[in-house]
PQR file of N, CA, C, O and H, with PARSE charges and radii, in Angstrom:
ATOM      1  N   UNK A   1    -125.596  36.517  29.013 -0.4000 1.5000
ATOM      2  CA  UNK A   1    -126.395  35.301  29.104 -0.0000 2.0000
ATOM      3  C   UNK A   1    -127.524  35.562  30.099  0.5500 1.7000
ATOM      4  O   UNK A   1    -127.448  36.213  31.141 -0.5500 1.4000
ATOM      5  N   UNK A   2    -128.436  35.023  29.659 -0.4000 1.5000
ATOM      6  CA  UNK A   2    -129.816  35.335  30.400 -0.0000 2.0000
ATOM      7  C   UNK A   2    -130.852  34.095  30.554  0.5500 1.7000
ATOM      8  O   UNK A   2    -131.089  33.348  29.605 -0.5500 1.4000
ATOM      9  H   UNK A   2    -128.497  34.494  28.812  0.4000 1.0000
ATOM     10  N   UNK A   3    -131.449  33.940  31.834 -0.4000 1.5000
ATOM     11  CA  UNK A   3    -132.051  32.882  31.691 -0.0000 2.0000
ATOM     12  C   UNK A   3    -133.866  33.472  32.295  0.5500 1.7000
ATOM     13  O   UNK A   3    -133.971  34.450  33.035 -0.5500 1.4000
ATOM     14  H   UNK A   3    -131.256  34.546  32.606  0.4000 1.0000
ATOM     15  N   UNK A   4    -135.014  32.729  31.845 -0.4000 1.5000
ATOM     16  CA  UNK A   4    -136.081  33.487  32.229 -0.0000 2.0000
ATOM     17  C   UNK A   4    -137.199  32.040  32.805  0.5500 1.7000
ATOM     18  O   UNK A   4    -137.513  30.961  32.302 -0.5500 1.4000
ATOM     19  H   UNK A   4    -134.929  31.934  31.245  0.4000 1.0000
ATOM     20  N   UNK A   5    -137.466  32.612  33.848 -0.4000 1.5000
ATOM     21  CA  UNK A   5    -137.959  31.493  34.743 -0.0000 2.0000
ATOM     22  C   UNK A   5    -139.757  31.490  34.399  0.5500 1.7000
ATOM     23  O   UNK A   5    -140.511  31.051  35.268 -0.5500 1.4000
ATOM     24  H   UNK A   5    -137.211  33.488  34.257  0.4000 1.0000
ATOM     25  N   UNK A   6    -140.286  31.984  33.152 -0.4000 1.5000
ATOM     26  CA  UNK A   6    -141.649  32.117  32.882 -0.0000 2.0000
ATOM     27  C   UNK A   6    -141.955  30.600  32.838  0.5500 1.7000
ATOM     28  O   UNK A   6    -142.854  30.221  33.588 -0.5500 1.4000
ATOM     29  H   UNK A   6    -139.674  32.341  32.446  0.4000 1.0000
ATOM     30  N   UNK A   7    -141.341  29.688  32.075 -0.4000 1.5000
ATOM     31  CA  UNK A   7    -142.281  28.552  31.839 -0.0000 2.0000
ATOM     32  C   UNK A   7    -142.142  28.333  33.605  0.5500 1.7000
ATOM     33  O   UNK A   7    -143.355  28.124  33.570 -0.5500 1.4000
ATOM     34  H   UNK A   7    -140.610  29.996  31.465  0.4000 1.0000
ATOM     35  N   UNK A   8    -141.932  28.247  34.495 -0.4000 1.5000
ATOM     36  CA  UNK A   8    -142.030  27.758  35.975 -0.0000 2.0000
ATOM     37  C   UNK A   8    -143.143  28.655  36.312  0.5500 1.7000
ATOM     38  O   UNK A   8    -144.232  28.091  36.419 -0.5500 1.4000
ATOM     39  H   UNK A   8    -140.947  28.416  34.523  0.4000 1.0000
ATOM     40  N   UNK A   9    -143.119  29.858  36.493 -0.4000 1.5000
ATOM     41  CA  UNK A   9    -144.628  30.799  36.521 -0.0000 2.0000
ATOM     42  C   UNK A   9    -146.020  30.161  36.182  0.5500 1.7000
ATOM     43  O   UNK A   9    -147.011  29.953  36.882 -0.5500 1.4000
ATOM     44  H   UNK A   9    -142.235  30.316  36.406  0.4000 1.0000
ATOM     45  N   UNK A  10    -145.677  29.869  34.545 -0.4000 1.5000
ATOM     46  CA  UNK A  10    -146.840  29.443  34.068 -0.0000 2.0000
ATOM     47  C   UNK A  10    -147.185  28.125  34.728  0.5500 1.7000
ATOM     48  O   UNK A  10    -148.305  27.952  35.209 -0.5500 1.4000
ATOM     49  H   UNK A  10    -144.872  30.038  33.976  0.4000 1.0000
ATOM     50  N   UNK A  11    -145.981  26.928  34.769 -0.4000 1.5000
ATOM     51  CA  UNK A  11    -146.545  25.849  35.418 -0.0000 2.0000
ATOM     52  C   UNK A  11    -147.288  25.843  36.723  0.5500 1.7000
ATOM     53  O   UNK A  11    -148.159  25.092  37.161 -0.5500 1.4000
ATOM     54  H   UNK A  11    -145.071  27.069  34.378  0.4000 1.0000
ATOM     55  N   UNK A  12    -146.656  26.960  37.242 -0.4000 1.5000
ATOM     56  CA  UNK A  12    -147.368  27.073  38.583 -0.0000 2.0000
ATOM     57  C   UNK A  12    -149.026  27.423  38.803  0.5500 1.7000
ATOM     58  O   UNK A  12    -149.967  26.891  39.392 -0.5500 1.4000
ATOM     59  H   UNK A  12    -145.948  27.570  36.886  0.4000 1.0000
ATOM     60  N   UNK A  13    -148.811  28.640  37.975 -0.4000 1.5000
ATOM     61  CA  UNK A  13    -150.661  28.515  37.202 -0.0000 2.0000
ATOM     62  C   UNK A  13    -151.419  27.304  36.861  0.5500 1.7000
ATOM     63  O   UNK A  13    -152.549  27.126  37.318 -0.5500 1.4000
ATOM     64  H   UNK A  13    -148.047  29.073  37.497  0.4000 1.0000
ATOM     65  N   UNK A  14    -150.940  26.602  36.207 -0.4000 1.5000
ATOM     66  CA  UNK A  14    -151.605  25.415  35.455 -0.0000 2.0000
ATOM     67  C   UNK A  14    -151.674  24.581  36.582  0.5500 1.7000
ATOM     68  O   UNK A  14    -152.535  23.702  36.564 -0.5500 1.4000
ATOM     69  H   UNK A  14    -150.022  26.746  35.836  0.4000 1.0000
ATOM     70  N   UNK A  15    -150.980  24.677  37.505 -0.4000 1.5000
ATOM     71  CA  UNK A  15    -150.874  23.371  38.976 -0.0000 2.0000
ATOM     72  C   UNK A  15    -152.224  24.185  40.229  0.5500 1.7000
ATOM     73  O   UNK A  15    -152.786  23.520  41.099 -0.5500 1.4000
ATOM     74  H   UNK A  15    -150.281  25.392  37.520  0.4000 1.0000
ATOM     75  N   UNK A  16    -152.472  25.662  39.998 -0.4000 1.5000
ATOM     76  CA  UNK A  16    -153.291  26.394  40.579 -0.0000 2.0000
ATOM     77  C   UNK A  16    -152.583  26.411  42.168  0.5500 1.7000
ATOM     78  O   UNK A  16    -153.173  26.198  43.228 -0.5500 1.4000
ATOM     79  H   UNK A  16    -152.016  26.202  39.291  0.4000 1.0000
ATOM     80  N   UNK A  17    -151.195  26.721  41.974 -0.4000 1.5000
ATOM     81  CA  UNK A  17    -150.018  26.913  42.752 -0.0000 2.0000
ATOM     82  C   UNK A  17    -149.799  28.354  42.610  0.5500 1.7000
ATOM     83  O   UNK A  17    -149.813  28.923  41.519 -0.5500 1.4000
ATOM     84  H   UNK A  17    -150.716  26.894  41.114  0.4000 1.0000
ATOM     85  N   UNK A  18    -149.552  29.056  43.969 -0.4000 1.5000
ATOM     86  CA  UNK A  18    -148.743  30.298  44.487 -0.0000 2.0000
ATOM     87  C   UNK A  18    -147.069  30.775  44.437  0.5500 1.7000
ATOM     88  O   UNK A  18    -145.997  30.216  44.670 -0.5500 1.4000
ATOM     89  H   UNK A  18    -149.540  28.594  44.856  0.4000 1.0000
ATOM     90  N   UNK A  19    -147.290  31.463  44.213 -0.4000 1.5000
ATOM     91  CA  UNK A  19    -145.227  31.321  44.492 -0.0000 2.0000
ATOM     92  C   UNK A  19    -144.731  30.868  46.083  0.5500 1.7000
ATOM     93  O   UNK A  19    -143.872  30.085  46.488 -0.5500 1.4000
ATOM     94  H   UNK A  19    -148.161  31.917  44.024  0.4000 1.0000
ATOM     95  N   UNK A  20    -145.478  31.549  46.599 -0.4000 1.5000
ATOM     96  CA  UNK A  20    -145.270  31.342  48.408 -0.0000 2.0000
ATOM     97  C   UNK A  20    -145.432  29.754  48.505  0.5500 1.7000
ATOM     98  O   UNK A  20    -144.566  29.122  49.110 -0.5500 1.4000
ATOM     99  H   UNK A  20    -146.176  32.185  46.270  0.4000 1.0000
ATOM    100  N   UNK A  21    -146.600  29.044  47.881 -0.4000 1.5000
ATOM    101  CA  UNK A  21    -146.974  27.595  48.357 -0.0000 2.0000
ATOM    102  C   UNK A  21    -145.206  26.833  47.658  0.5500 1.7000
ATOM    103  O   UNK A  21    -144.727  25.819  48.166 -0.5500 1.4000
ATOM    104  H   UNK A  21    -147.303  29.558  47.389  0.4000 1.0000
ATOM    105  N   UNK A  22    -144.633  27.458  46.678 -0.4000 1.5000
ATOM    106  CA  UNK A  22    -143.495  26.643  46.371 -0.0000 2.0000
ATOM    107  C   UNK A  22    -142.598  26.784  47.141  0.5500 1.7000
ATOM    108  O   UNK A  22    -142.049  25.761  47.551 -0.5500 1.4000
ATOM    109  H   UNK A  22    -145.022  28.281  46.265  0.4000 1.0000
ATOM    110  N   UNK A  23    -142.155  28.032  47.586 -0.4000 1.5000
ATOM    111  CA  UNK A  23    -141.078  28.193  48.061 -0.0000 2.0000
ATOM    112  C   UNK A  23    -141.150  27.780  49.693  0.5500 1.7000
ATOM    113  O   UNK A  23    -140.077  27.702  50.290 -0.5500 1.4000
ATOM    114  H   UNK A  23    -142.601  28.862  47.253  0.4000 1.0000
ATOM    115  N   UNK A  24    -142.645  27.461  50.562 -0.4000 1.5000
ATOM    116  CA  UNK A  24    -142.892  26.781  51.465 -0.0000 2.0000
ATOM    117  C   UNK A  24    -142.820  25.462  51.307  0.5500 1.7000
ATOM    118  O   UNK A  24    -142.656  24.844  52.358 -0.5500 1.4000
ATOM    119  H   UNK A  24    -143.517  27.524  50.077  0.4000 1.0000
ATOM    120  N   UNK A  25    -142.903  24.709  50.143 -0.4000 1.5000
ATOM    121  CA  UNK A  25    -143.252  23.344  50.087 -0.0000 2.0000
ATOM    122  C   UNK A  25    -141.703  22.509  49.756  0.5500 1.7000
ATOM    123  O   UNK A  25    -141.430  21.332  49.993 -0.5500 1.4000
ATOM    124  H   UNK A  25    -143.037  25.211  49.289  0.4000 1.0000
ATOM    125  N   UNK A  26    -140.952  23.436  49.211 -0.4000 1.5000
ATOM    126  CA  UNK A  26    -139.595  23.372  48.763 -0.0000 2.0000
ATOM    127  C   UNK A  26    -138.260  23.555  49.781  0.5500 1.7000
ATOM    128  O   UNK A  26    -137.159  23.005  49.759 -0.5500 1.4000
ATOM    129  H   UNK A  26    -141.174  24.391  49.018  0.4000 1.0000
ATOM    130  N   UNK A  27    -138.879  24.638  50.742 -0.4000 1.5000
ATOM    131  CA  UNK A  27    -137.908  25.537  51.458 -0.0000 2.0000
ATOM    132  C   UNK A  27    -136.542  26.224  51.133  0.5500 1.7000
ATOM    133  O   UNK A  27    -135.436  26.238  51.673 -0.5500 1.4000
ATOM    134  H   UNK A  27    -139.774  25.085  50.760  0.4000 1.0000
ATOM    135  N   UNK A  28    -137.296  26.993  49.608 -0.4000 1.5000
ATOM    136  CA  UNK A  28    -136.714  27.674  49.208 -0.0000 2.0000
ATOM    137  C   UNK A  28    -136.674  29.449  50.232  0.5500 1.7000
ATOM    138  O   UNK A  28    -137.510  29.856  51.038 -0.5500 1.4000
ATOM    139  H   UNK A  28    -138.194  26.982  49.168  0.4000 1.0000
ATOM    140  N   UNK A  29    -135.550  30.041  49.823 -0.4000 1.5000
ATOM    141  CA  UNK A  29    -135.596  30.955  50.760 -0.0000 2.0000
ATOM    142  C   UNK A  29    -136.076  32.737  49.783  0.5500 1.7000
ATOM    143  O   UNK A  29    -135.780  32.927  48.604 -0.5500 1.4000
ATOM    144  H   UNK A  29    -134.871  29.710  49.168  0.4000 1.0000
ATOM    145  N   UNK A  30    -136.507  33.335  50.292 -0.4000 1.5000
ATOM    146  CA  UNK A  30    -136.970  34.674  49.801 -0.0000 2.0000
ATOM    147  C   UNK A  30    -135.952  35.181  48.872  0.5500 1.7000
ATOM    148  O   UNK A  30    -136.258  35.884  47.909 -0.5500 1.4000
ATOM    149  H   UNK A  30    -136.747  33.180  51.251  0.4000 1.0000
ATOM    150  N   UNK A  31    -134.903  34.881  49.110 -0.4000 1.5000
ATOM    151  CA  UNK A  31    -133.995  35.512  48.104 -0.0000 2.0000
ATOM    152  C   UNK A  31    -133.555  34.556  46.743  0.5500 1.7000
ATOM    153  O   UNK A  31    -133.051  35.091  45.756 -0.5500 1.4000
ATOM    154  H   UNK A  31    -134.655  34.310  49.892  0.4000 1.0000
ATOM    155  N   UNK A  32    -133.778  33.247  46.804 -0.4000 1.5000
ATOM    156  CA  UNK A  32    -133.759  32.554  45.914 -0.0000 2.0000
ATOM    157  C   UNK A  32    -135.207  32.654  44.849  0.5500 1.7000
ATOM    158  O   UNK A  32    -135.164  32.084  43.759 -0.5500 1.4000
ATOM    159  H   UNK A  32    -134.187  32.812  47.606  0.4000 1.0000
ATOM    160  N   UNK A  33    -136.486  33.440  45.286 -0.4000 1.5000
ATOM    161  CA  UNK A  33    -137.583  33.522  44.842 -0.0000 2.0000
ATOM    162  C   UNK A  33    -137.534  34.436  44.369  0.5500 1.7000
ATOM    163  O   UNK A  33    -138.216  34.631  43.363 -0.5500 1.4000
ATOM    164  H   UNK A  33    -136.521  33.903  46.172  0.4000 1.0000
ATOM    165  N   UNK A  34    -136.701  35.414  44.885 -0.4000 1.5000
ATOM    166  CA  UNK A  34    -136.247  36.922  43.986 -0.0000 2.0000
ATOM    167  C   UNK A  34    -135.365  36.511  43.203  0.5500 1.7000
ATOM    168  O   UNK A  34    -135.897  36.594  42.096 -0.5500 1.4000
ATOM    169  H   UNK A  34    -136.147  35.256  45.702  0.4000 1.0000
ATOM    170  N   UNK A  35    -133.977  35.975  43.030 -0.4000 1.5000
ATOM    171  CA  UNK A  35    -133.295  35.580  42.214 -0.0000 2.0000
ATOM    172  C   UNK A  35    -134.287  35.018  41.022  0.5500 1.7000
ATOM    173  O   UNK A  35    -134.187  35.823  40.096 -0.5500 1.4000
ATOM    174  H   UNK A  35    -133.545  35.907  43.929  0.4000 1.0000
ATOM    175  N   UNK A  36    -135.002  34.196  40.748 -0.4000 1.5000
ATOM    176  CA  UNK A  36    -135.740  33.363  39.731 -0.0000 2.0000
ATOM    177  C   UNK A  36    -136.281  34.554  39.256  0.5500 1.7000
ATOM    178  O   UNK A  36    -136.062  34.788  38.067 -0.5500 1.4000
ATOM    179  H   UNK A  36    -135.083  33.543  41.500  0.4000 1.0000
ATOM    180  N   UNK A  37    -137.208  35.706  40.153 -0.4000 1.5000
ATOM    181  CA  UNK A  37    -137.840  36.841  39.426 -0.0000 2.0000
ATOM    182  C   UNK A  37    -137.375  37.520  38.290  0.5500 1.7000
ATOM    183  O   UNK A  37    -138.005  37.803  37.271 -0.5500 1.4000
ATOM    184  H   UNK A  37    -137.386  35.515  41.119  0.4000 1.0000
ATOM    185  N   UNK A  38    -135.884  37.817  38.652 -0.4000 1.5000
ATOM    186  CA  UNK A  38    -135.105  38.230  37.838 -0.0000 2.0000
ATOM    187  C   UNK A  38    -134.353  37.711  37.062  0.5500 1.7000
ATOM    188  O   UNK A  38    -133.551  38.389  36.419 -0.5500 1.4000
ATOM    189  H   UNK A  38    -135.372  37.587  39.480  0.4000 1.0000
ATOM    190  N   UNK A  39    -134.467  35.958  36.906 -0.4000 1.5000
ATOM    191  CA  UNK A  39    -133.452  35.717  35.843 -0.0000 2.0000
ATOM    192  C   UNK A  39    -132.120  35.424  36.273  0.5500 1.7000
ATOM    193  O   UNK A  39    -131.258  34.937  35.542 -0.5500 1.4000
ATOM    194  H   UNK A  39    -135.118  35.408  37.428  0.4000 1.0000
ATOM    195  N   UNK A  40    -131.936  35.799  37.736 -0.4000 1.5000
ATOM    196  CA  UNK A  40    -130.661  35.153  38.165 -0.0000 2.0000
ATOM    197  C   UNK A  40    -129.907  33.906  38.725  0.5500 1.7000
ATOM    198  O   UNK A  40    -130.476  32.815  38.779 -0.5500 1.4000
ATOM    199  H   UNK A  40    -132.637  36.195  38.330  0.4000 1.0000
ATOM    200  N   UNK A  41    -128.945  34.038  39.036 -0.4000 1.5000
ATOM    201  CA  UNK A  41    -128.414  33.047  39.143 -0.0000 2.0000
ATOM    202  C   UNK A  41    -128.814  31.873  40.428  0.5500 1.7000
ATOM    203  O   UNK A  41    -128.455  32.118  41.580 -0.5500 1.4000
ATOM    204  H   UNK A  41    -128.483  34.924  38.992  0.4000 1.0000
ATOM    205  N   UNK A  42    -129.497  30.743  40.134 -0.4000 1.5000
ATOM    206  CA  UNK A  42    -130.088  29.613  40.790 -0.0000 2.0000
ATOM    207  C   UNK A  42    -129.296  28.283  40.999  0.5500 1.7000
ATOM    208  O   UNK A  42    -129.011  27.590  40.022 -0.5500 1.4000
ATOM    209  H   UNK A  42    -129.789  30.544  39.198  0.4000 1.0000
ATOM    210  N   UNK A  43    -128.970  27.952  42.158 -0.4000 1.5000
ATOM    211  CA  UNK A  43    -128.411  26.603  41.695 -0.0000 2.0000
ATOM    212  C   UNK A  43    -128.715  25.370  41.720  0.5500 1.7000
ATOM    213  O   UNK A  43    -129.851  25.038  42.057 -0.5500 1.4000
ATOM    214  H   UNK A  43    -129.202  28.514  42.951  0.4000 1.0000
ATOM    215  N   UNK A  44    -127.847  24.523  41.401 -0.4000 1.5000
ATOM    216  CA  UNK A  44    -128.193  23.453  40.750 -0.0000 2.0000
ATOM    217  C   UNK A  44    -129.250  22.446  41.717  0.5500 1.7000
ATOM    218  O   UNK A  44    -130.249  21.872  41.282 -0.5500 1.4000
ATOM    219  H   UNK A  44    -126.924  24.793  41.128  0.4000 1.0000
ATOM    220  N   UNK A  45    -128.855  22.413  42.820 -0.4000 1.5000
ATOM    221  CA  UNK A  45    -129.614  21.868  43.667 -0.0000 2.0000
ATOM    222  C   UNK A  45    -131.001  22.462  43.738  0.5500 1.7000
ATOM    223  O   UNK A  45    -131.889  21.611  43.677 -0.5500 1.4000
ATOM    224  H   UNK A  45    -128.044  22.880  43.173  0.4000 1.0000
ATOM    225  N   UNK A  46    -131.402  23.698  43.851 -0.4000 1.5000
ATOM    226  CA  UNK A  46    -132.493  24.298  43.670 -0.0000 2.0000
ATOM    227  C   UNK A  46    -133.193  23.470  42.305  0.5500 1.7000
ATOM    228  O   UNK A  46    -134.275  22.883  42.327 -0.5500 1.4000
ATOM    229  H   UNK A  46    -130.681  24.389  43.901  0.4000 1.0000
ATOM    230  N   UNK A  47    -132.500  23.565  41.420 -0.4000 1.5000
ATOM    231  CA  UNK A  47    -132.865  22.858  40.177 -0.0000 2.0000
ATOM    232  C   UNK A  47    -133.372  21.683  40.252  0.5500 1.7000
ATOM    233  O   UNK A  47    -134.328  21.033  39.828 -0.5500 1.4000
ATOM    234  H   UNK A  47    -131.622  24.042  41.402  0.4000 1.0000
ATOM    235  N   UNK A  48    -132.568  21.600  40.839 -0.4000 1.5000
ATOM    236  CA  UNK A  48    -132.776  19.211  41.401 -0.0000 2.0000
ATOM    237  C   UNK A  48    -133.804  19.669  42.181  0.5500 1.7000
ATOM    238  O   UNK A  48    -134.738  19.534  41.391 -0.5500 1.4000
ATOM    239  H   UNK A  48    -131.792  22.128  41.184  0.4000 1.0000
ATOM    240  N   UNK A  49    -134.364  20.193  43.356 -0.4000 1.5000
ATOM    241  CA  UNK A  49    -135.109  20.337  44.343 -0.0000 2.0000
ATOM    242  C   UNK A  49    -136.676  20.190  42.998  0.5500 1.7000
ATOM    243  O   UNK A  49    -137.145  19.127  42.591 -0.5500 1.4000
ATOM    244  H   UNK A  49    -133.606  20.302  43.998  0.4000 1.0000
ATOM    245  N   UNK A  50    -137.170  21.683  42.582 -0.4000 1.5000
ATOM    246  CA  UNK A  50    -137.649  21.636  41.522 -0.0000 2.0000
ATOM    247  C   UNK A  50    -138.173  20.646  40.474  0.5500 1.7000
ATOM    248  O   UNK A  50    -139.385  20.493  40.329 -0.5500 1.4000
ATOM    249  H   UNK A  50    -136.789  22.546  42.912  0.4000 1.0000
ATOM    250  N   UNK A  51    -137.419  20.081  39.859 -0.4000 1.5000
ATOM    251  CA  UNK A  51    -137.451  19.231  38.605 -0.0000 2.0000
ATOM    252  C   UNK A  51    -138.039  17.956  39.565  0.5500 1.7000
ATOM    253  O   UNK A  51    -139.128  17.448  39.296 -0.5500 1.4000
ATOM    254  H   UNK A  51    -136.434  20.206  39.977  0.4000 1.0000
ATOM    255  N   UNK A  52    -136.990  17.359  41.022 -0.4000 1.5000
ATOM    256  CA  UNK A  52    -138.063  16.073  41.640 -0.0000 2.0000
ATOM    257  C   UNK A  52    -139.794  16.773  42.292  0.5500 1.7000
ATOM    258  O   UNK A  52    -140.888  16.213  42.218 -0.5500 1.4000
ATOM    259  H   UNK A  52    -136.105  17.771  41.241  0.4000 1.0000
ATOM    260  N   UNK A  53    -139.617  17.502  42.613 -0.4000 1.5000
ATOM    261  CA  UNK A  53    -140.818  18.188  43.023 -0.0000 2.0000
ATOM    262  C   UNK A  53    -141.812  18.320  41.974  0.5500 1.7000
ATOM    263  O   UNK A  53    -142.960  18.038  42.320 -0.5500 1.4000
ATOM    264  H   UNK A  53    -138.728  17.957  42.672  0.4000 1.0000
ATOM    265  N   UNK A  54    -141.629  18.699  40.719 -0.4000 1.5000
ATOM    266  CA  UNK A  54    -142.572  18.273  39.719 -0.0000 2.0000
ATOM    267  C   UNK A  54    -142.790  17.324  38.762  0.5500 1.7000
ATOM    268  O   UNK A  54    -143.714  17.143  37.969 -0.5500 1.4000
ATOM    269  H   UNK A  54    -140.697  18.928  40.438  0.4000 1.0000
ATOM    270  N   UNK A  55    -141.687  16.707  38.999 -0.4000 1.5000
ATOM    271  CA  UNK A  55    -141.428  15.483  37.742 -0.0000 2.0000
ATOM    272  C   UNK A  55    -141.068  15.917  36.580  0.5500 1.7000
ATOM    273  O   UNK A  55    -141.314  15.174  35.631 -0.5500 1.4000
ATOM    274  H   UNK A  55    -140.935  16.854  39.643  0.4000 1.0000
ATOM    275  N   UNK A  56    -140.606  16.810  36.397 -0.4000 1.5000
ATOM    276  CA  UNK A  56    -139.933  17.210  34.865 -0.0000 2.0000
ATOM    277  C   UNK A  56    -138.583  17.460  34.520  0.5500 1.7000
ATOM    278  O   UNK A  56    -137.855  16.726  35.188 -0.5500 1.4000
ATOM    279  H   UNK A  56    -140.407  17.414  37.168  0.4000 1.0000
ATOM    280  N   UNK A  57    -137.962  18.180  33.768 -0.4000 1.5000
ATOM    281  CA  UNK A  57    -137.078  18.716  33.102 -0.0000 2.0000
ATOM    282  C   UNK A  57    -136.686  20.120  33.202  0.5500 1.7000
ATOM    283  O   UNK A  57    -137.452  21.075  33.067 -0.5500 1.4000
ATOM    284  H   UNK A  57    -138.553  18.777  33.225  0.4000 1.0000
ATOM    285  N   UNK A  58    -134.946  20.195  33.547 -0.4000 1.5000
ATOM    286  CA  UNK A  58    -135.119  21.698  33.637 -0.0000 2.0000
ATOM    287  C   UNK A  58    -135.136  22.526  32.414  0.5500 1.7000
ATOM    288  O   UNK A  58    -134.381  23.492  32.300 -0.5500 1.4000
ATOM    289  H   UNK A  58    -134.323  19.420  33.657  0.4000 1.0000
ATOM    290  N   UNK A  59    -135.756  22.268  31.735 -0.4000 1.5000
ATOM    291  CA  UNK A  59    -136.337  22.619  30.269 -0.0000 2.0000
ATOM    292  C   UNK A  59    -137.930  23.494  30.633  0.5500 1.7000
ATOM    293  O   UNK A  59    -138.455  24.514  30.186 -0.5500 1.4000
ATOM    294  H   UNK A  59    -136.369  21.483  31.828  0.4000 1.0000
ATOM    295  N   UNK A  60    -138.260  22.604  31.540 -0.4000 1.5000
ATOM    296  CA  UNK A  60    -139.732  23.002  31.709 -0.0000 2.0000
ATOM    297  C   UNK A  60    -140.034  23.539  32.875  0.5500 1.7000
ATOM    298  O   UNK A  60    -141.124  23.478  33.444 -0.5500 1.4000
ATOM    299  H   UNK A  60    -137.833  21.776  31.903  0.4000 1.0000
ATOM    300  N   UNK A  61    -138.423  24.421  33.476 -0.4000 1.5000
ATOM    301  CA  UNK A  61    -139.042  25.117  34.336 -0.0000 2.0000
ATOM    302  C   UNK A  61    -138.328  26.978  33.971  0.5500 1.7000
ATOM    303  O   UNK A  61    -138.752  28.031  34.446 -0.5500 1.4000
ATOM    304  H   UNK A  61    -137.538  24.471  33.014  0.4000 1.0000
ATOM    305  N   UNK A  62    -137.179  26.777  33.001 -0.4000 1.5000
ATOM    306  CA  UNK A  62    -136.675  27.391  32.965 -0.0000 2.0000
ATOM    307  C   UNK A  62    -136.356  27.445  31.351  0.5500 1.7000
ATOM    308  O   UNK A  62    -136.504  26.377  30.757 -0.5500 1.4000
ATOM    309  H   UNK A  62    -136.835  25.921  32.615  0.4000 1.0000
ATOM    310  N   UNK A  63    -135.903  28.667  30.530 -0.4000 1.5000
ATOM    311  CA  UNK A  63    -135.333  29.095  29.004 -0.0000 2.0000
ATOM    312  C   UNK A  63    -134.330  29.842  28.594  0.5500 1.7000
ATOM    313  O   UNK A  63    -134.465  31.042  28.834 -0.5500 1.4000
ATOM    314  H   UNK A  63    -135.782  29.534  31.012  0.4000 1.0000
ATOM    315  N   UNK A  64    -133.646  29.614  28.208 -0.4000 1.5000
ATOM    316  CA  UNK A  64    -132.587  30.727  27.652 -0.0000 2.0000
ATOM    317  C   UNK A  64    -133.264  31.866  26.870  0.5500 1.7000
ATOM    318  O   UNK A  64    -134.098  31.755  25.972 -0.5500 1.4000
ATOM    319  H   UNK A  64    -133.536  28.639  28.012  0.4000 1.0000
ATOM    320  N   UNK A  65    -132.622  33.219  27.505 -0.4000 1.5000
ATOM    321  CA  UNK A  65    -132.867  34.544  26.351 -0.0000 2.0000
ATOM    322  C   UNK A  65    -131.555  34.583  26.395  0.5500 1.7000
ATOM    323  O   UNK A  65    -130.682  34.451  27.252 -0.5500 1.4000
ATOM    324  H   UNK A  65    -131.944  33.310  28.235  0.4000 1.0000
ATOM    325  N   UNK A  66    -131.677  34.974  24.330 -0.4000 1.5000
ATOM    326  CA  UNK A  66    -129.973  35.352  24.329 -0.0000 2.0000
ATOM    327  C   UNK A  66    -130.076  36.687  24.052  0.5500 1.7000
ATOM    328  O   UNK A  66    -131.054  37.283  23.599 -0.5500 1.4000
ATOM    329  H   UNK A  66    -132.386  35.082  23.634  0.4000 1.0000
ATOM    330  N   UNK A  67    -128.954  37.136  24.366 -0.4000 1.5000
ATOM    331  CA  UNK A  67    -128.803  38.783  24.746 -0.0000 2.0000
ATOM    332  C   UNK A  67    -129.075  39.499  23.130  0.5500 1.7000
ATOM    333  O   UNK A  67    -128.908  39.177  21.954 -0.5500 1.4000
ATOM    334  H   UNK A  67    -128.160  36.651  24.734  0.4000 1.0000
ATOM    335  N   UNK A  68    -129.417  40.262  23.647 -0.4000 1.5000
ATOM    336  CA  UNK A  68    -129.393  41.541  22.529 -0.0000 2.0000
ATOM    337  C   UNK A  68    -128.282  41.976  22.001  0.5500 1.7000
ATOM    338  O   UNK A  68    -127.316  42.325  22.678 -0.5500 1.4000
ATOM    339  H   UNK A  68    -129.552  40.524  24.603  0.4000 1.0000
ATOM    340  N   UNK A  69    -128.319  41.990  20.908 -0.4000 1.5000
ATOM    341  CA  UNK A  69    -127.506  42.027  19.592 -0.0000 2.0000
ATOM    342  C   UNK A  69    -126.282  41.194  19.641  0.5500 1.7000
ATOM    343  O   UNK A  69    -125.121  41.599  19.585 -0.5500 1.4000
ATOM    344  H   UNK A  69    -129.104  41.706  20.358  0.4000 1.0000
ATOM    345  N   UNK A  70    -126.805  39.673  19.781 -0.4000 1.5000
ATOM    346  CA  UNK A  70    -125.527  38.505  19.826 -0.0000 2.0000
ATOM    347  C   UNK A  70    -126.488  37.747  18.600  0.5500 1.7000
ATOM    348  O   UNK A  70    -126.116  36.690  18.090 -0.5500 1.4000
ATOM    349  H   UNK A  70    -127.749  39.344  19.826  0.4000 1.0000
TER
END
């Protein structure tokens, strides 16, 4: 199971937002900003943090990839 944090990238573009300005504005920590890089494991509160911070859905910050050859 794989999850890929691009649509949050892109929103951040479209907001003319940094990764640093989120994870300062959030107080998210360096290793939770690497975790998202890679697709790993984030939690839920981070999620909640996120989703009130932009007003959306965690649909629209985050996607499922399903694994190769499933």
């Amino acid at each position: 199971m794989a999850f890929s944090f691009n649509p949050l990238w892109k929103l951040l573009i479209d907001k003319g937002m940094t990764r640093e300005e989120l994870r300062s504005n959030l107080g998210l920590s360096p290793s939770t900003m690497a975790k998202m890089s890679k697709g790993e494991y984030v939690s839920l509160e981070v999620l909640h943090r996120m989703c009130s911070y932009f007003n959306c859905q965690p649909g629209d910050l985050f996607e499922y990839v399903q694994d190769e050859g499933n």
